[in-house]
C-alpha positions in Angstrom: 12.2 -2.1 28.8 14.6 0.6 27.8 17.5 -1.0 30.2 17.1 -4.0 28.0 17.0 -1.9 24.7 20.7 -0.9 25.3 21.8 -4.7 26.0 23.6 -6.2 22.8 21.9 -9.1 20.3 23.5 -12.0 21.7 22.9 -11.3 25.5 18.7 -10.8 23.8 19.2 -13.9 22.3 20.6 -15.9 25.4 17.8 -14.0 27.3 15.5 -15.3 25.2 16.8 -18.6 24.9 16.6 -19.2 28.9 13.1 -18.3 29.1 12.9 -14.9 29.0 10.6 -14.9 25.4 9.6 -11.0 26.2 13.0 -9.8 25.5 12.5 -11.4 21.8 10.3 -8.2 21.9 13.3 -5.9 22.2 15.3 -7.6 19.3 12.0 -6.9 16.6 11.5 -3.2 18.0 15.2 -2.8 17.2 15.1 -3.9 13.8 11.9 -3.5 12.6 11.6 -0.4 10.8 15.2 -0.5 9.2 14.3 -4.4 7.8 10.6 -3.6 7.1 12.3 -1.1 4.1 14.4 -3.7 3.0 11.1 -6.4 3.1 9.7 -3.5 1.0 12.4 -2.8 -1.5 12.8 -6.8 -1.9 8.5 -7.5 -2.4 7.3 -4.4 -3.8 4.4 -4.1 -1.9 4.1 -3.2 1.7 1.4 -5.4 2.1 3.7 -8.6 1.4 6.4 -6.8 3.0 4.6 -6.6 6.2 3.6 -10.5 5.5 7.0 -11.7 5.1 8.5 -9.6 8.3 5.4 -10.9 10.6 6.2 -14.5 9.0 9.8 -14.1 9.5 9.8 -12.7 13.2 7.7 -15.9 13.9 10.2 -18.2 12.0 13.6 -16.5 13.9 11.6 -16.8 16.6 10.9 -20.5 16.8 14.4 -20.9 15.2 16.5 -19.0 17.4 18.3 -21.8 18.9 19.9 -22.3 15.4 21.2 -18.8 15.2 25.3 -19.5 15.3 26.4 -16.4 16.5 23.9 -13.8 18.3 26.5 -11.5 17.9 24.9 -11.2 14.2 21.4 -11.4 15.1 20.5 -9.3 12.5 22.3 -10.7 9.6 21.1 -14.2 10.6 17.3 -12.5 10.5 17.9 -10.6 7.7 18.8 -14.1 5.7 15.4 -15.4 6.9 13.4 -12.3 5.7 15.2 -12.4 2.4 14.4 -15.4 1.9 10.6 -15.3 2.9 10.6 -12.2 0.9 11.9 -14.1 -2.4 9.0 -16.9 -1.4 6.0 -14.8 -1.0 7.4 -12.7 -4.3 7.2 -15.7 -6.1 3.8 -16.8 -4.8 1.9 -13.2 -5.5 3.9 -12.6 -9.0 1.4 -14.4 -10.9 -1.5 -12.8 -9.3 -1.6 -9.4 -11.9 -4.7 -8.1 -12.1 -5.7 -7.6 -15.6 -6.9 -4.2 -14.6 -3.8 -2.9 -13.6 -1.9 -4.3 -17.0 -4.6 -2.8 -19.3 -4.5 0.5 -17.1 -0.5 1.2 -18.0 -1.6 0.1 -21.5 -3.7 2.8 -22.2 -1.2 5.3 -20.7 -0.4 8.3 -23.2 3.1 7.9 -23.7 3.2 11.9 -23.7 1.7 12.3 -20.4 3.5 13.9 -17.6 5.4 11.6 -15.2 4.0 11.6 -11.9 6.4 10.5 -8.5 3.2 7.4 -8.5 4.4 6.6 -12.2 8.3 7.0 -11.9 7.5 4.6 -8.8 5.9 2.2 -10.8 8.6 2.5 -13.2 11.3 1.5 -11.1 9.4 -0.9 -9.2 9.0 -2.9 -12.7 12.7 -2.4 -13.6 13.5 -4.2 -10.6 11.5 -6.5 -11.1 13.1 -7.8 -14.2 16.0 -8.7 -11.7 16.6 -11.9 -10.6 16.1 -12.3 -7.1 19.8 -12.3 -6.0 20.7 -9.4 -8.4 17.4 -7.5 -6.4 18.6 -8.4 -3.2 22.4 -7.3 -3.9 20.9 -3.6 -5.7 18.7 -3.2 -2.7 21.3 -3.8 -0.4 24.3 -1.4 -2.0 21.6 1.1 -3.6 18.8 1.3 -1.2 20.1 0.3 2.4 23.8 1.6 1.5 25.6 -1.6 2.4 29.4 -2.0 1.3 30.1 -4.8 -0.5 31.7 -6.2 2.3 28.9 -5.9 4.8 27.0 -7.8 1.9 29.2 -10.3 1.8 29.0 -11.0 5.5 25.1 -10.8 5.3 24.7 -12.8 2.3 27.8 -15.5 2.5 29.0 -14.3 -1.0 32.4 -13.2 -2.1 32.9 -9.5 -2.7 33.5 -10.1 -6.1 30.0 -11.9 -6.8 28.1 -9.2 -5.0 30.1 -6.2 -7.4 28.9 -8.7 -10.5 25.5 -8.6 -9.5 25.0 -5.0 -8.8 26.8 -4.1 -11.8 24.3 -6.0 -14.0 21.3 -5.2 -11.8 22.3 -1.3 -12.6 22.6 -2.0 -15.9 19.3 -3.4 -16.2 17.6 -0.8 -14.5 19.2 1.8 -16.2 18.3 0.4 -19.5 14.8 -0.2 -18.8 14.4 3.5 -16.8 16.3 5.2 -20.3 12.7 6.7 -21.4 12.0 8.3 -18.1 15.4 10.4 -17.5 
């Protein structure tokens, strides 16, 4: 296996379109700590994230064939994921537990900020994004993309990407204010 670790995405991909499925194996151990983040960052919750990466291997995996250029392998999967990611966000948002809403509730606003609550914090400033304006912060401000890798990744023009993050920052900087 680790001969075929060094091989590049599009000979995996033609491996693995001509039969040879266990080299499919090699393109997920590849990118599946660096994209399970990103699942993270995009869901909020690792459980999800680890939903939509499992659902999403299986997807690129029966879709493979439709992958244009293996070459970009991971771009092409990362599109897949975000997109799961945005689904299963928008399945579980509504599921709150009233627990956890009349827990932050009763919070002291005196209280000393724990990394758990600055955590929670930012996870509910970025969820206030939209989705795309999530997926473009995560990208530049989490995973350190330039705009122009995003715009290769998501097929948006430089320009879009910069308006997004801009507003996405501004967002979260207004709604983190009270904790800096």
């Amino acid at each position: 296996m680790t001969e075929r670790a060094n091989l590049p995405d599009q000979v995996l991909v033609r491996h693995v379109l001509s039969g040879n499925v266990e080299d499919y194996a090699v393109l997920v151990e590849r990118y599946r700590t660096q994209l399970a983040r990103y699942a993270v960052s995009l869901c909020g919750d690792s459980d999800i994230a680890a939903d939509a990466m499992q659902e999403s291997f299986v997807r690129a995996f029966d879709s493979l064939a439709s992958c244009r250029d293996p070459a970009k392998f991971r771009s092409w999967f990362t599109r897949i994921l975000t997109n799961q990611c945005h689904n299963m966000r928008t399945r579980t948002r509504t599921h709150v537990a009233l627990d956890d809403v009349d827990a932050a509730a009763n919070e002291s606003a005196d209280t000393r900020l724990t990394s758990n609550e600055i955590g929670r914090a930012i996870e509910e400033a970025l969820d206030t994004l939209t989705p795309e304006q999530r997926e473009a912060f995560v990208l530049k401000h989490i995973e350190g993309y330039s705009y122009s890798e995003m715009a290769g990744l998501l097929d948006s023009a430089v320009d879009a990407l910069k308006m997004r993050v801009y507003r996405a920052r501004e967002i979260v900087k207004e709604r983190l204010q009270d904790f800096v």
